[in-house]
N, C-alpha and C positions, 0 to 999 in steps of 0.2 A: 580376373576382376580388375577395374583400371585404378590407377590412382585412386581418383576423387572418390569414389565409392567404397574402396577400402576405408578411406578415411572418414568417409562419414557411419558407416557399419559402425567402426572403431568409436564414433561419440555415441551414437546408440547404446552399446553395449558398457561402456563406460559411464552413461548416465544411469543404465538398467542397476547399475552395481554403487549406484550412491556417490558416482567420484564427484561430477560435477552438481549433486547438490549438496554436496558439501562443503565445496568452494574453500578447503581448509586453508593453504598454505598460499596466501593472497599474493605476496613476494615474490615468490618461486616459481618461473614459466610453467605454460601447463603443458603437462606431456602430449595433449591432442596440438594443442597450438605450435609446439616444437615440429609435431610431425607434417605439418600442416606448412611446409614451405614453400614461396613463391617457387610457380613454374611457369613456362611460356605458355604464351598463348593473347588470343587477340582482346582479353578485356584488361582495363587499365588495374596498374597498382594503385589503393588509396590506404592511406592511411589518415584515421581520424583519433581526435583525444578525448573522450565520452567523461564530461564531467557528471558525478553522482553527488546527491544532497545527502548520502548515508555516512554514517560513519564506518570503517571496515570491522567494529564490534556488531554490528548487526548485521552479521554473516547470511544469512538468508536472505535478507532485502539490497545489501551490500553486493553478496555475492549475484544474484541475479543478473547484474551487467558483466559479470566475467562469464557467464554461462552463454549469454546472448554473443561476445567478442567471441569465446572455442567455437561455438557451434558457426557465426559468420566463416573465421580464419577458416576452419576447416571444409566446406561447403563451394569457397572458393579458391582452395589450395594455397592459401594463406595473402591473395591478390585484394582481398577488403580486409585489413586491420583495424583494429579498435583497442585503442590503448585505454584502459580505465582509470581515473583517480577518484580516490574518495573525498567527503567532503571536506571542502576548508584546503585542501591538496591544491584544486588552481581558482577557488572562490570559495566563500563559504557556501554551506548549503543552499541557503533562503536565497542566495541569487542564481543559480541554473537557469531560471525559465529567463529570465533579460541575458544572458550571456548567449541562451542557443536563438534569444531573436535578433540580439545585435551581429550572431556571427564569432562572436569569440571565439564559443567551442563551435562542432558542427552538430554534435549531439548533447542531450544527456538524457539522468535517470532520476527521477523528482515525481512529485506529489502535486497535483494542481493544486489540492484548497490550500498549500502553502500560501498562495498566491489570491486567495481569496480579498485583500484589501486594494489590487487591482480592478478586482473584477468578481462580484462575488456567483459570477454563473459557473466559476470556473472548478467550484466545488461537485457539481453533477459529475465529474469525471471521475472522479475521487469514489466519495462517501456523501452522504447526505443524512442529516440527523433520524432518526426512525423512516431511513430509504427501504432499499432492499441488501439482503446477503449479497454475496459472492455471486451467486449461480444465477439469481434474479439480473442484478447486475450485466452480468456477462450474456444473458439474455436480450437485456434493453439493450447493450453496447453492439451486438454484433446480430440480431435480427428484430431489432423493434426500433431502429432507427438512432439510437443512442451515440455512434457513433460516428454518423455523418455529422448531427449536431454537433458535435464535440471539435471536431473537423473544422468545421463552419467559422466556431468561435475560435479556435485557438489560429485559424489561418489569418485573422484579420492581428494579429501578435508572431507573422511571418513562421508560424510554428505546423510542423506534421506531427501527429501522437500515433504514438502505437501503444495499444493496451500492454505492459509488459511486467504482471506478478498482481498478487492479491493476497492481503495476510489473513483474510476470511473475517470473522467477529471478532473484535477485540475487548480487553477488558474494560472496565471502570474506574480501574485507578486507581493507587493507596492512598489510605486516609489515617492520618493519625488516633483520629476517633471515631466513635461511632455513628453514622449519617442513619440516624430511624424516619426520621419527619422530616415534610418540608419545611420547617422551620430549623431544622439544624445546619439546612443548608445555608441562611443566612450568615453572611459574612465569611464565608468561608472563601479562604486563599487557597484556590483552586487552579494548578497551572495546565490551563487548556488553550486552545486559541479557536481561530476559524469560528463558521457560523456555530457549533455547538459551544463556544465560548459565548457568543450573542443570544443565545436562549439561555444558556447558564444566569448570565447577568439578570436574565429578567426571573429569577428564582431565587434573586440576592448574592450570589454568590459573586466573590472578585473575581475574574478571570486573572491570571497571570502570565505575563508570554514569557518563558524560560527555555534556554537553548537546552539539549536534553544532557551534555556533559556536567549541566552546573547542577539539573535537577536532585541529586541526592544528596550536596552540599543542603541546598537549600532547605528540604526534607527534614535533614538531618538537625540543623539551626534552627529550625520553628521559624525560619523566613515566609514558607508556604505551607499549611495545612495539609494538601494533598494534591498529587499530581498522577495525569494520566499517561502512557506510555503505548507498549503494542498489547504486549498476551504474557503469558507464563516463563516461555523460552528467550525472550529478548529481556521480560523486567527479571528475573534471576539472576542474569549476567552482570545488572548494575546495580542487586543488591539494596535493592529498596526493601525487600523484608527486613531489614536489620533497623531500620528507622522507620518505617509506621507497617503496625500489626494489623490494620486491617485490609486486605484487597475484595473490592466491591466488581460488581458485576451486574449485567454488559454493559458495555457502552454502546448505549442506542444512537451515539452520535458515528460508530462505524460497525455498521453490521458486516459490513467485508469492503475495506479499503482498499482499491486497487492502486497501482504505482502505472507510470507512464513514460514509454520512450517518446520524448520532444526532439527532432528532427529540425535542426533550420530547414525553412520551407526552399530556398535557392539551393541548396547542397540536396535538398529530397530530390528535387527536379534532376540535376545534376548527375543524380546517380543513375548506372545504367539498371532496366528495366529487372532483369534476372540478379542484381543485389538490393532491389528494392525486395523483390520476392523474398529471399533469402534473410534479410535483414526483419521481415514482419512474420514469417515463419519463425525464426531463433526468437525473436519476443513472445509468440505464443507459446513456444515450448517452455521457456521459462516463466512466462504468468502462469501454466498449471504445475509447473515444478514447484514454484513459490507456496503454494496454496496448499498443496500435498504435502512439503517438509513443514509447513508451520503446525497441521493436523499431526503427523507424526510426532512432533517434537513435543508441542505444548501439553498435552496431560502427562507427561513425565516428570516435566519440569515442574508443574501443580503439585503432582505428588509429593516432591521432593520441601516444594516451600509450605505446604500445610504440613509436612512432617516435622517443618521444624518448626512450629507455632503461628504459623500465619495462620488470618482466623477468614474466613471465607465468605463475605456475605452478598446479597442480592439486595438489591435499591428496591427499595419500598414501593408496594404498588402507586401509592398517593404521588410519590416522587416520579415516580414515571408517568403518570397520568398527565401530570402539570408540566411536565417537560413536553410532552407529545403537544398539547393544546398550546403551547408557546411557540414550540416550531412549528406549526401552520400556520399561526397568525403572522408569525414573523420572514415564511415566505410569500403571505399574499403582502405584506406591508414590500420586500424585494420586489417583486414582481410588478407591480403598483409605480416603483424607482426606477426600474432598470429593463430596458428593452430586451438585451439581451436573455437575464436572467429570465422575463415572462416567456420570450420566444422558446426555451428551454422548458422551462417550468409545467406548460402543458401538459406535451406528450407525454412528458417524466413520471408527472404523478396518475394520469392513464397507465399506462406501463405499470406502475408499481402495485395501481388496485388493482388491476387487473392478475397479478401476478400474489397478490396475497390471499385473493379467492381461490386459484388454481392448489397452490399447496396447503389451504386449507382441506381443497379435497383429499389430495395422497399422501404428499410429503409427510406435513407436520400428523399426521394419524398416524402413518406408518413408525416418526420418530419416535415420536411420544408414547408411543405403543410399545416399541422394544426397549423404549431407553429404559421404561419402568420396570421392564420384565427382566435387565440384563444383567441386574444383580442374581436375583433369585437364579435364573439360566445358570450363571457362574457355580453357586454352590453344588 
């Protein structure tokens, strides 16, 4: 067996066994990447510095770009490097996308609707307030056209994307009290941003833009009422049960958030053809790694914050109703502004009916069917 193929068996079987999605020991070279050392041969050495908008406490979304760097290193016998920092490491987060269009870095690993006060089409890439899940998603992005669009828009911002991770449905966010009616939502200091912060508004509510380190101070001071985050496995780790007792549910403003490799568009070009391959391969491997560890991880972590008093509730039908009719009127008022966002906006929401009639035939009967049944099956 040669080299390179050893080496890649060796990530296979080392991903099969949980190392690389665990991504634990961020510091500490990885033992695929160690083995993974340059050898001759005729394509160039590069090494790049892949800025990330994560913090390295959100090891799954964090780790996802060292998953993507082992599986590069190793693929090309360590001849494409990719050094990772986390955020705030060579920028803060919120600026990755102007740093990979200026050239700064040559890559990174970020969130479009970050970036939605640019450009608010740039959230289709993302999440979209009552869009589609994950799998819907990843349907539009990669055979219903989703992703040339994407392409399209982000290349006039000298950017290449590679879809790379999805944390699935996230939650609704702790709230210090209890949210029953649309009227309680009034005035409420709520730290969300992006367009599901622009519907919020129109249901009364403050939006607040807070970076995520400061969120449990703030929480905790009665600065902000209630703030949104990812799911169970990420809000656990910082501990916002301890300062408001109730965690609400879904967030219809992310049925499955996907995350994004931004490529400067000259350094894309640049690269030879067989590491561009290599490079949107190791991104899909880790968008379905991402997706897989946040399913494993978060009903554990549920269990764990409801065992210690956290009380669990689901947003009132009224309240979701009023948010649904906000966000549509509030994309055709976008669309109406913004060429871009209309040229998008089309297909998108084709795709997405069309995509919620399909699982109304199978999916959701077959979920909803065992989900009910899956206690009683237990006993």
């Amino acid at each position: 067996m040669s080299r390179r193929r050893f080496v890649q068996h060796a990530v296979t079987a080392l991903a099969g066994g949980g190392v690389l999605a665990a991504c634990g020991k961020q510091d500490a070279p990885s033992p695929v990447a160690a083995a993974a050392a340059p050898v001759s041969g005729d394509l160039p050495v590069i090494k790049w510095r892949l800025a990330s908008s994560y913090p390295k406490s959100l090891d799954t979304i964090f780790g996802a770009a060292h998953v993507v760097a082992e599986r590069v290193a190793a693929a090309t016998d360590g001849r494409f490097q990719i050094e990772v920092f986390a955020g705030g490491e060579l920028m803060p987060g919120g600026q990755v996308m102007d740093a990979v269009q200026k050239g700064t870095v040559p890559i990174g690993h970020t969130t479009s609707y970050y970036y939605v006060g640019k450009d608010p089409a740039l959230a289709f890439d993302t999440a979209m307030p009552f869009g589609m899940n994950s799998r819907q998603h990843a349907a539009w992005m990669w055979h219903g056209g989703g992703l040339q669009l994407i392409r399209d828009l982000l290349g006039e911002y000298n950017i290449y994307n590679i879809p790379c991770g999805n944390t699935g449905a996230q939650m609704g966010g702790w709230y210090r009290k209890e949210i029953n009616t649309l009227a309680d939502m009034k005035g409420l200091k709520l730290r969300i941003g992006g367009l599901a912060g622009q519907v919020m508004q129109r249901l009364g509510v403050l939006p607040q833009q807070i970076a995520g380190n400061d969120l449990y101070p703030a929480l905790e001071k009665g600065a902000i009422d209630a703030a949104e985050w990812v799911g169970p496995y990420d809000d656990e780790k910082f501990g916002f049960q301890k300062v408001a007792k109730y965690y609400y549910t879904p967030a219809w403003w992310e049925g499955g958030a996907q995350l994004s490799m931004f490529v400067n568009l000259d350094e894309w070009k640049a690269l030879p053809k067989s590491y561009q391959a290599i490079l949107e391969d190791a991104c899909a491997w880790a968008h379905n790694n991402m997706q897989a560890a946040y399913d494993a991880k978060n009903m554990a972590a549920l269990k764990r914050l409801v065992g210690a008093g956290v009380e669990l509730r689901f947003f009132a039908k009224e309240i979701m109703d009023a948010a649904q009719h906000e966000t549509f009127v509030l994309y055709e008022e976008l669309a109406a502004k913004h060429p871009r966002f209309a040229r998008i906006y089309g297909p998108w929401r084709k795709f997405r009916d069309e995509q919620m009639l399909w699982f109304g035939v199978a999916e959701r009967p077959y979920d909803n069917f065992v989900g009910a049944n899956a206690s009683a099956l237990a006993k």
